[in-house]
LUMBARO-55670 format. One line per 3 residues: number of its first residue (from 1); their letters; for each residue x, y, z negated of C-alpha. Coordinates in pm, 1 decimal. Layout:
% residues N
NUM = a = X Y Z | ...
% end
This chain:
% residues 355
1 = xxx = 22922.4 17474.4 6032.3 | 23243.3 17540.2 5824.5 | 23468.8 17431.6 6092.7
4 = xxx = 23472.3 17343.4 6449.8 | 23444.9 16959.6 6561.3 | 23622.2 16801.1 6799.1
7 = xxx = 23468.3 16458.7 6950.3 | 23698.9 16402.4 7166.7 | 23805.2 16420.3 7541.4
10 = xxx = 23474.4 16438.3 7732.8 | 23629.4 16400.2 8121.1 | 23919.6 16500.1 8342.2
13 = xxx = 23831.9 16750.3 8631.0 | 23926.7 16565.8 8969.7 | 23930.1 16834.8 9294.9
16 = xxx = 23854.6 16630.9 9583.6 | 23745.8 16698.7 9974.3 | 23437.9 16443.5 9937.3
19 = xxx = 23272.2 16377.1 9664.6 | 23132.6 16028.0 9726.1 | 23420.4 15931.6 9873.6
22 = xxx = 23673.9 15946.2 9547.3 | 23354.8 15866.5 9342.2 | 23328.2 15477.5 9505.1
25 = xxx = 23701.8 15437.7 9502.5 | 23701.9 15528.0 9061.1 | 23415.6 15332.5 9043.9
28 = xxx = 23556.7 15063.2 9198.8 | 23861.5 15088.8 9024.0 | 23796.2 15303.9 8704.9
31 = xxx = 23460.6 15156.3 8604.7 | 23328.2 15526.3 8602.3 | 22949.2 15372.5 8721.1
34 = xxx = 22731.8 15572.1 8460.5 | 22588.9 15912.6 8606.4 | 22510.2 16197.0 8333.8
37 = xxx = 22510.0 16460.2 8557.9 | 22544.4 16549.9 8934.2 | 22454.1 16870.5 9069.2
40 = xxx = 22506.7 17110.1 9352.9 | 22523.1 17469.9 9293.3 | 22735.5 17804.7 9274.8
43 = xxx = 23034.5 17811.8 9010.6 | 22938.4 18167.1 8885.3 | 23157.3 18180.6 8541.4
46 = xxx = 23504.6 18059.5 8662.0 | 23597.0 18420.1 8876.0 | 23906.3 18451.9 8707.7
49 = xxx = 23994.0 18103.7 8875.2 | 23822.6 18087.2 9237.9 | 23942.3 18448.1 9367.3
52 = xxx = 23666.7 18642.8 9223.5 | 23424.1 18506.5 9374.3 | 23114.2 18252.8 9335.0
55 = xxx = 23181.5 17958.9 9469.9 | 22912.8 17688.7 9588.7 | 23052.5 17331.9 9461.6
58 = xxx = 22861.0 16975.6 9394.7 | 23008.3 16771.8 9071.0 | 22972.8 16451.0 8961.0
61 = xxx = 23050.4 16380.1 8557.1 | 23036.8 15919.5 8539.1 | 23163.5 15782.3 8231.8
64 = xxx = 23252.5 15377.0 8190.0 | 23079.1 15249.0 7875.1 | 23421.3 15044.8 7771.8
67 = xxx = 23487.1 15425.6 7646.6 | 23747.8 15675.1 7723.6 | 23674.1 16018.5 7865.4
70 = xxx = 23456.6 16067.6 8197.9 | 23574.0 16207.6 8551.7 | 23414.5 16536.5 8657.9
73 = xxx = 23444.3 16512.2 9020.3 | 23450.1 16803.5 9191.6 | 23429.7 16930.7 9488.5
76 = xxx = 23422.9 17312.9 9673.8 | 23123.0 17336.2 9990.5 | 23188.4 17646.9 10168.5
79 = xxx = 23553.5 17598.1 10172.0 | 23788.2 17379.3 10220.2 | 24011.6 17283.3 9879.8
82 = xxx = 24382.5 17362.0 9890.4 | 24640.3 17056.2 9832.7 | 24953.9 17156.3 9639.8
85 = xxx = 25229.5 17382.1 9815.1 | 25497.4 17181.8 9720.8 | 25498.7 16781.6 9633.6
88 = xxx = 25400.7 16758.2 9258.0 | 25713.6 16615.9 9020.8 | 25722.7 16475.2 8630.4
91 = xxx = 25785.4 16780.7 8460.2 | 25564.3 17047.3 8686.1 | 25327.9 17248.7 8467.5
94 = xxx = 24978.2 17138.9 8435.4 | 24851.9 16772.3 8447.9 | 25080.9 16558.4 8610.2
97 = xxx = 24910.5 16232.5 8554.5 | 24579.5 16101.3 8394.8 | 24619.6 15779.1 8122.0
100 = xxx = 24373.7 15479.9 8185.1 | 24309.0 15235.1 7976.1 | 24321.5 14866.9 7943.4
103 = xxx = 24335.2 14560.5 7757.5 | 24562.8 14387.0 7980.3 | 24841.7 14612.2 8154.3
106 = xxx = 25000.0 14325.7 8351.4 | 24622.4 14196.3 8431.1 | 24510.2 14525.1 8615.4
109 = xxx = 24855.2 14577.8 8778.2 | 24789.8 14223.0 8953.1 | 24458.6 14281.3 9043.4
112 = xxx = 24500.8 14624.7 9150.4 | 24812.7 14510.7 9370.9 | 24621.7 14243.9 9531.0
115 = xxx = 24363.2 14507.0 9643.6 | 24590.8 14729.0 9840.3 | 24659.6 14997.5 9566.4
118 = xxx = 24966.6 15162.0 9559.4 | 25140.9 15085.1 9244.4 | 25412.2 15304.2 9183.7
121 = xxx = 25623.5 15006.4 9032.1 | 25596.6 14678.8 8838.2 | 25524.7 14713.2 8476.0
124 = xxx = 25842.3 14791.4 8231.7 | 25855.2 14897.5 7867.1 | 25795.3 15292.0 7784.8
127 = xxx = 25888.8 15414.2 7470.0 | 25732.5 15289.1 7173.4 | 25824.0 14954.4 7409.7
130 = xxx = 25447.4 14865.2 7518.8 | 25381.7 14774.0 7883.5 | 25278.3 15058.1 8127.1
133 = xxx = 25310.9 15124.7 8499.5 | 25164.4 15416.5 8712.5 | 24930.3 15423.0 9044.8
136 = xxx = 24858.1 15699.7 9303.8 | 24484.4 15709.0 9417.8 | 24423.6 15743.3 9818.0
139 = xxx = 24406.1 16105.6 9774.3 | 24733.1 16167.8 9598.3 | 24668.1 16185.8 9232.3
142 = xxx = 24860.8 15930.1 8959.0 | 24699.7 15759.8 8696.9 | 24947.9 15551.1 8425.6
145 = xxx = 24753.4 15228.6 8261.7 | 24854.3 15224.9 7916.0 | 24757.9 14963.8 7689.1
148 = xxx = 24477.2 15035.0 7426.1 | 24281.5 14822.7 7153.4 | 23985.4 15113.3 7141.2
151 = xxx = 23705.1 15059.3 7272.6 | 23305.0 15079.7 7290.4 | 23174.3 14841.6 7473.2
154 = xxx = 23337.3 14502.5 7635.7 | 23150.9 14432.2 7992.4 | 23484.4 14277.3 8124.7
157 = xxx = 23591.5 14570.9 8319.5 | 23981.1 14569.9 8421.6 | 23972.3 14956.3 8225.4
160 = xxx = 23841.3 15189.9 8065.2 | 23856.1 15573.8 8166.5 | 24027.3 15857.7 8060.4
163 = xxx = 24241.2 15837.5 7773.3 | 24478.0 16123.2 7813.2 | 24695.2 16260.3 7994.4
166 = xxx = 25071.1 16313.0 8109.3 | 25139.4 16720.6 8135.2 | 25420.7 16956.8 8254.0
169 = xxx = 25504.6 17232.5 8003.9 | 25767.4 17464.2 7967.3 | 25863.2 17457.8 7559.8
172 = xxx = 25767.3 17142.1 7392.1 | 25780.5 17335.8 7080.5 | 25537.4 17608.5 7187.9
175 = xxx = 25299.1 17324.3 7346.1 | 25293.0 17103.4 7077.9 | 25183.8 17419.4 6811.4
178 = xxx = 24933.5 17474.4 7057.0 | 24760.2 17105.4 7127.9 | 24850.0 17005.5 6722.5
181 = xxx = 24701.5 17328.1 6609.0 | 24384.1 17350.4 6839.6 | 24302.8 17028.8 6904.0
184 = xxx = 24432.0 16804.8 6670.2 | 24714.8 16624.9 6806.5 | 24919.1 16615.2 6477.2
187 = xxx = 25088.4 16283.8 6529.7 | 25408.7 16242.2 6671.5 | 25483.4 15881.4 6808.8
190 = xxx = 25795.3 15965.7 6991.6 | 25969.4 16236.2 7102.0 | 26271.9 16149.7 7307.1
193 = xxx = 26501.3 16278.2 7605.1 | 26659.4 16061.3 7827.8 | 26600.4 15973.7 8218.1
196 = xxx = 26338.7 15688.7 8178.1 | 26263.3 15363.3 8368.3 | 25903.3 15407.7 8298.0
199 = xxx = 25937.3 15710.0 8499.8 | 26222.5 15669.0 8803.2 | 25907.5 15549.7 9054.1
202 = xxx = 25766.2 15856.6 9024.3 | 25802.0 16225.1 9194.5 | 26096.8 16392.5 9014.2
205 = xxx = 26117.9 16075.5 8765.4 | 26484.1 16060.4 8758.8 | 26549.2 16422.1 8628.3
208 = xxx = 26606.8 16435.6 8263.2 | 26335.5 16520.9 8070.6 | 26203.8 16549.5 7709.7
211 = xxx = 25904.9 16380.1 7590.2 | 25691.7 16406.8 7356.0 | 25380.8 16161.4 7286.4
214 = xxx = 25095.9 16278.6 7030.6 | 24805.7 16124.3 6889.7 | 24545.9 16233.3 6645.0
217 = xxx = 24536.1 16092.6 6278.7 | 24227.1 16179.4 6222.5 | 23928.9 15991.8 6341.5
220 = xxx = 23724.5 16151.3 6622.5 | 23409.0 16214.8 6490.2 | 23019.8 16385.9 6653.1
223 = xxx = 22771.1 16285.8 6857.8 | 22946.7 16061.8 7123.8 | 23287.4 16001.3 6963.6
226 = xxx = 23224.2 15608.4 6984.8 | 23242.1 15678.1 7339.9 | 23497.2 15889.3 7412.6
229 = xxx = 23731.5 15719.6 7171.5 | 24085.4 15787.5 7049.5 | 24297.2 15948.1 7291.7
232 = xxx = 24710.9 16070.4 7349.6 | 24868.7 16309.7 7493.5 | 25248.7 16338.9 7674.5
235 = xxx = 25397.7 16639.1 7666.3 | 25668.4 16667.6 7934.6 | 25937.7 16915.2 7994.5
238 = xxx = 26248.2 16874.9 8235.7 | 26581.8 16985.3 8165.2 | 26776.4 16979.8 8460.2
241 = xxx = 26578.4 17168.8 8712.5 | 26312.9 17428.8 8755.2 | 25950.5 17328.3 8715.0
244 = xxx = 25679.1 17458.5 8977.1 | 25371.1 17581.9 8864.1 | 25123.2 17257.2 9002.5
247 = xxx = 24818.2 17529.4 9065.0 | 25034.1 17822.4 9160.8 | 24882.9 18069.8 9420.7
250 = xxx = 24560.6 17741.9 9417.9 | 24197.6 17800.4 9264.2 | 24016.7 17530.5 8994.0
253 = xxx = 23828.1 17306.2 9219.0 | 24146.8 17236.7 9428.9 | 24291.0 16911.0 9502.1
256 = xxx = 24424.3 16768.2 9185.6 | 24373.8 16714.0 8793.8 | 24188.0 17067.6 8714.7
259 = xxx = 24133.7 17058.2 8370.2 | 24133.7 16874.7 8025.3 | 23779.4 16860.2 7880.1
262 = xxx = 23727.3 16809.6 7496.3 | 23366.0 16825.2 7327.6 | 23297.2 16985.7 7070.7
265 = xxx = 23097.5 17170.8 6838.4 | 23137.7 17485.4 6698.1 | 23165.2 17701.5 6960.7
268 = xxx = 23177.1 17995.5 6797.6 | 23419.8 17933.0 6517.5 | 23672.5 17779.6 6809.3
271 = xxx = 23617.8 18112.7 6970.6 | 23729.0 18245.2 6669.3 | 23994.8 18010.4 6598.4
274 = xxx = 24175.4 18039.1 6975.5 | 24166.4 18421.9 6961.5 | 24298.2 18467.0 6611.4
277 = xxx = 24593.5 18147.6 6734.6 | 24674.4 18381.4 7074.8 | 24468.6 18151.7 7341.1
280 = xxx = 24177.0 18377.1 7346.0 | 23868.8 18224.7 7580.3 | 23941.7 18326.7 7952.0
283 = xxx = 23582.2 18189.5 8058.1 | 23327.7 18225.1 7812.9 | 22980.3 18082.0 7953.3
286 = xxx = 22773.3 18216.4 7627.8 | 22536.3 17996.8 7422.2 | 22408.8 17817.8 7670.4
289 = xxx = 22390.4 17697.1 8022.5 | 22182.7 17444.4 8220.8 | 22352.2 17163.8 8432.2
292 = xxx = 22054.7 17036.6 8542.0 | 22054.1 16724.6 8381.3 | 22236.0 16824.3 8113.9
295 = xxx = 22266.9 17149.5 7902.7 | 22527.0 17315.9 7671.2 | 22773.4 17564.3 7655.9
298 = xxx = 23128.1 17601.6 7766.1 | 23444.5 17807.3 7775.6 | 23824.1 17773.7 7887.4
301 = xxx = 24112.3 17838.0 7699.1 | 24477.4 17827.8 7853.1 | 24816.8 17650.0 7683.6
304 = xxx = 25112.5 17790.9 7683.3 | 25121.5 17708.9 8030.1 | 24832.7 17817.8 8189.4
307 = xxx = 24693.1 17421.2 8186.6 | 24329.8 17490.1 8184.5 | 24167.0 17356.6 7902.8
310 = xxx = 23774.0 17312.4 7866.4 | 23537.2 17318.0 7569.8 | 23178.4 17171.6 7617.3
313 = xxx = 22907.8 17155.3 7366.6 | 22684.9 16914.9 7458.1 | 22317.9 17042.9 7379.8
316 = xxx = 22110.4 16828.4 7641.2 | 22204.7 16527.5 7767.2 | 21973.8 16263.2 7976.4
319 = xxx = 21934.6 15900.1 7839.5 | 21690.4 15764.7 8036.3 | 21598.7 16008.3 8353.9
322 = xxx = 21414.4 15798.9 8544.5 | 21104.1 15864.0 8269.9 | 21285.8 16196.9 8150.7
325 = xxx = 21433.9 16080.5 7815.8 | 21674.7 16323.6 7703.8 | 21804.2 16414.9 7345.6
328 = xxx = 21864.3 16729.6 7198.9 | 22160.7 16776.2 7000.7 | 22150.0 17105.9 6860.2
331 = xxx = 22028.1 17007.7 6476.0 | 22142.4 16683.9 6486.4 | 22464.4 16684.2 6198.0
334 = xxx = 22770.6 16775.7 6451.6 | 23030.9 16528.1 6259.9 | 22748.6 16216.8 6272.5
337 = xxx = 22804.0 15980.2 6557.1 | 22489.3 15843.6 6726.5 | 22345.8 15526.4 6680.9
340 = xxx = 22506.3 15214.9 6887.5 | 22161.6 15133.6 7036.1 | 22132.9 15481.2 7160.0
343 = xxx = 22503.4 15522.3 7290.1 | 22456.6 15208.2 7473.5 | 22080.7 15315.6 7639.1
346 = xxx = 22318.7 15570.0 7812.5 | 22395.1 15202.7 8094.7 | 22061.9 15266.1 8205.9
349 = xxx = 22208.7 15550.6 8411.1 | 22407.1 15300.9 8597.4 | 22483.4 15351.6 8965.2
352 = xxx = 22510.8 15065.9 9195.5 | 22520.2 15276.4 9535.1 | 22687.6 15596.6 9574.5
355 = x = 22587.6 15846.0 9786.2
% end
């Protein structure tokens, strides 16, 4: 490979106290039913993150074949997972909110609403004046629904999944360098300071703040970009108070948004790349490592914030487990996506029941 390829954002970490518990309420509500891995074991790379130590956790990665990125949902087994020190605000470093989604903004807000979710307002104008509101799960994360005409699959789900995210940094300038110049985020849609009505029903959402919005202008392209799909991120900093660290004195795997995945390929020449840009790998799992039902290698990388953000390339992945179908994806051409018929054999690792 010449360069590094970037498919696109593979899944969100979620910390949670029960796994199957926050697993049936996404489903339910995320259309995250398709299982590619689930395993329990010890987290032995991430010491610089978990106190030094091993830690014993069980994660789920489910996907929703409308596309977006999956949820890894995560969750700690010999301890019990920290919640924030202080209530989370707009503006607080790291991932304040996960985008979802949809076809329909004002469809999902009524449905959701009628189902006893807590919408965090009615739907107004953000912006680039397209319809969004925000929700907080039962366990105290928010999600915005954005609107979105990208997608994989149509099985007349309210959403899709993950298809960004809303995060807390401390020099727009500094960030944007860093998720433009790494990952591809070279569009700028908006970039604006004001205090926003899109924002006033949340945590610290009448401060001031500066926003930025970014996109990518290039296609996503490799193995499962059809999947995964275009994405955007917001870029937040406040201006009229101090932000909070949202993982300060916390490990990974506590309660919260944990990390921003993106796969790729390349792993070596992003190695390369982040050290030579200043955001040298702070976990670096080697060439390979076994999930399970899955296989591939991974690493972290920090921006300017200390936002932890994962790489993952993919080498194993299952298609079909119940008669052990899996593909290898080591000489396959890293920029070519898969066939439809094969993306969409992936629903055969559908759950109905959880847990």
């Amino acid at each position: 490979m010449k360069e590094k390829n970037i498919s696109g954002i593979q899944q969100i970490g979620i910390g949670v106290s029960d796994v199957y518990e926050a697993w049936r309420w996404y489903k339910d509500f995320f259309g995250v039913d398709i299982r590619m891995f689930e395993e329990a074991a010890v987290a032995e790379h991430m010491l610089p993150y978990t106190g030094g130590k091993p830690r014993a956790r069980h994660a789920v990665l489910a996907l929703n074949m409308q596309g977006g990125g999956g949820f890894e949902i995560w969750q700690y087994k010999e301890r019990t997972p920290e919640a924030p020190k202080l209530p989370v605000q707009l503006g607080d470093l790291g991932i304040f909110a996960v985008k979802i989604k949809t076809r329909d903004v004002k469809n999902v807000y009524e449905n959701f609403r009628s189902k006893g979710v807590t919408v965090l307002g009615s739907p107004v104008k953000d912006p680039k004046s397209e319809e969004t509101f925000f929700l907080e799960d039962p366990f105290g994360n928010v999600f915005q629904i954005v609107h979105s005409n990208n997608w994989f699959l149509n099985n007349k789900g309210l959403t899709g999944a993950a298809y960004g995210a809303v995060i807390g940094v401390s020099d727009i300038e500094k960030s944007i360098s860093f998720y433009k110049g790494i990952l591809g985020y070279d569009k700028i849609v908006y970039d604006t300071t004001d205090v926003f009505s899109d924002f006033n029903q949340l945590q610290g959402g009448n401060n001031k703040v500066r926003r930025v919005l970014l996109q990518h202008s290039r296609p996503r392209t490799g193995a499962f970009s059809p999947v995964f799909g275009a994405s955007e991120l917001e870029l937040v900093q406040v201006t009229d108070r101090k932000a909070e660290k949202i993982f300060h004195e916390r490990f990974w795997g506590d309660l919260g948004f944990i990390h921003l995945c993106f796969d790729i390929q390349g792993m070596k020449l992003l190695r390369e790349e982040c050290k030579a840009k200043g955001f040298p790998f702070t976990v670096d799992a080697g060439d390979t490592f076994d999930m399970g039902e899955a296989a591939g290698a991974f690493s972290y990388t920090e921006d300017p914030d200390g936002t932890l953000i994962e790489f993952v390339e993919t080498h194993k992945v299952p298609i079909l487990k119940k008669i052990g179908w899996y593909l290898n994806l080591r000489k396959r051409d890293p920029e070519k996506p898969l066939p439809r018929w094969l993306l969409k054999a992936i629903s055969f690792n559908r759950v109905k029941t959880i847990g």
